[in-house]
Residue, then its C-alpha position, 0 to 999 in steps of 0.5 A: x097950797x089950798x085946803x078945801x075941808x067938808x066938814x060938819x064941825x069947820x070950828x075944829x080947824x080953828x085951833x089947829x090953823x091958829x097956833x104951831x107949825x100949821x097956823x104959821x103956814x096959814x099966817x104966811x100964806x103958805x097954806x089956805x084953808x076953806x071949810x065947806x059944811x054939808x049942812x049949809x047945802x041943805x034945803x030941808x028946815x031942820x038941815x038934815x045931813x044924816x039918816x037911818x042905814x038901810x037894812x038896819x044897824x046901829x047909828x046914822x049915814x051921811x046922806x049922799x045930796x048934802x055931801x054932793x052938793x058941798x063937795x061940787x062947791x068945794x070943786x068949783x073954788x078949786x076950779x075957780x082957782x085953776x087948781x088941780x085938786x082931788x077929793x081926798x076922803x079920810x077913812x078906815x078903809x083907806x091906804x095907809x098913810x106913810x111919809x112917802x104918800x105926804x110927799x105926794x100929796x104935797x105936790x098937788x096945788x090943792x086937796x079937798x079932804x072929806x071928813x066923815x062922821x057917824x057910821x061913815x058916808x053913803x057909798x054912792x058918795x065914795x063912788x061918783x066923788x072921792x077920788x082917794x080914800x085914806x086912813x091914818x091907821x088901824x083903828x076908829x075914831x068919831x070923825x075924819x076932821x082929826x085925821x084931816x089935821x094930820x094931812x095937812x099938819x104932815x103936808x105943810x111941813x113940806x111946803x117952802x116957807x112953812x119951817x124956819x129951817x128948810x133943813x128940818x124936813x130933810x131929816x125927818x123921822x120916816x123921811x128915808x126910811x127910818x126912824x129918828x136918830x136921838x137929839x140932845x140939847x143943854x146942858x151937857x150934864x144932867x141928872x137923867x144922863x149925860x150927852x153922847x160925847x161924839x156930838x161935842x168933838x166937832x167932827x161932823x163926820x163922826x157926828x153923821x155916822x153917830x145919827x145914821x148908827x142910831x137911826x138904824x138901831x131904833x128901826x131895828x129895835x122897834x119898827x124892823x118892818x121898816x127895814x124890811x120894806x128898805x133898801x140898805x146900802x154897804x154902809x147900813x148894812x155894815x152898821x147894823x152888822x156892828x151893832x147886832x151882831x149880824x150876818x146880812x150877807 
């Protein structure tokens, strides 16, 4: 998959596409990475990429040729390539990013992600290039390049040849729904606890019904909004009956 990245600050995806699960996937070839800095589309001598808001207020706006121009050059690789590939800006006034929304972002060739920085971008921006505005959650930060990390981080896990074990992805945190079941590794017997005897019987069966128990606790317990928004079949509703007591008929 292509990545095409607007950003003032391309130095920040260096670490992040050099090590971990994201840096094998750009080593493989699994992903690609092209940075496209606004200030290199500039024509003034001091490379001028922000302003003053109109009608007053604290702080500075990307202004609207910069980010054009990087953002059309960026199109152009991806059209160069045969890429079907939408400007994607990272923003708090986005849809919520979710598992679901990886998922189908995952199935495009490529993504030109947009990350913002000072007060945001000017609007015309928005309206004549982004075709999607997305927020990784309710809160601010300086820039949109960490939120671009985390869509590429989240979408490369998905790619084939990204994970040693393509069984990884399959049984995510999130990826049906629920929270992550608890893991445990050796030894058998520590000080902080012992490891639930069912994953030492070798009945996988037993195993399989443990994890889906405990995932269905843990949504329970600390995400029930998830539970709410999902679906439960015979089987989950039953658990959850045995483990809180419930009457979900």
């Amino acid at each position: 998959m292509w990545f095409g990245i607007v950003s003032l600050f391309p130095e920040m995806f260096d670490i992040a596409t050099q090590a971990g699960v994201l840096g094998r996937a750009v080593t493989q070839g699994v992903v690609n990475l092209e940075v496209f800095n606004p200030r290199e589309f500039v024509t003034d001598k001091h490379r001028t990429v922000d302003d003053r808001p109109y009608g007053g207020g604290p702080g500075m706006v990307m202004m609207v040729e910069p980010l054009t121009r990087a953002l059309q050059a960026a199109r152009k690789v991806a059209a160069d390539r045969t890429l079907d590939a939408p400007v994607v800006y990272l923003s708090p006034q986005g849809d919520r990013l979710d598992q679901r929304k990886v998922a189908n972002l995952a199935r495009y060739e490529g993504l030109i992600l947009l990350a913002g920085r000072y007060e945001g971008v000017d609007e015309r921006v928005i309206e004549a290039e982004v075709d999607e505005e997305l927020s990784i959650g309710d809160y601010v930060l300086t820039g949109g390049e960490l939120p671009a990390m985390i869509v590429m981080d989240a979408i490369s896990r998905l790619l084939p040849g990204t994970l040693g074990n393509a069984a990884s992805a399959l049984e995510e945190s999130h990826l049906d729904g629920l929270l992550d079941y608890p893991h445990y590794t050796r030894p058998e017997n520590t000080a902080a606890g012992r490891v639930p005897p069912v994953l030492l019987g070798g009945d996988h069966a037993a195993v399989r019904n443990w994890r889906r128990k405990e995932a269905l606790r843990r949504t329970w317990q600390v995400r029930p909004d998830m539970l709410a928004q999902r679906p439960l079949s015979d089987e989950e509703r039953k658990l959850l009956a045995e483990l809180f007591d419930l009457d979900l008929d």
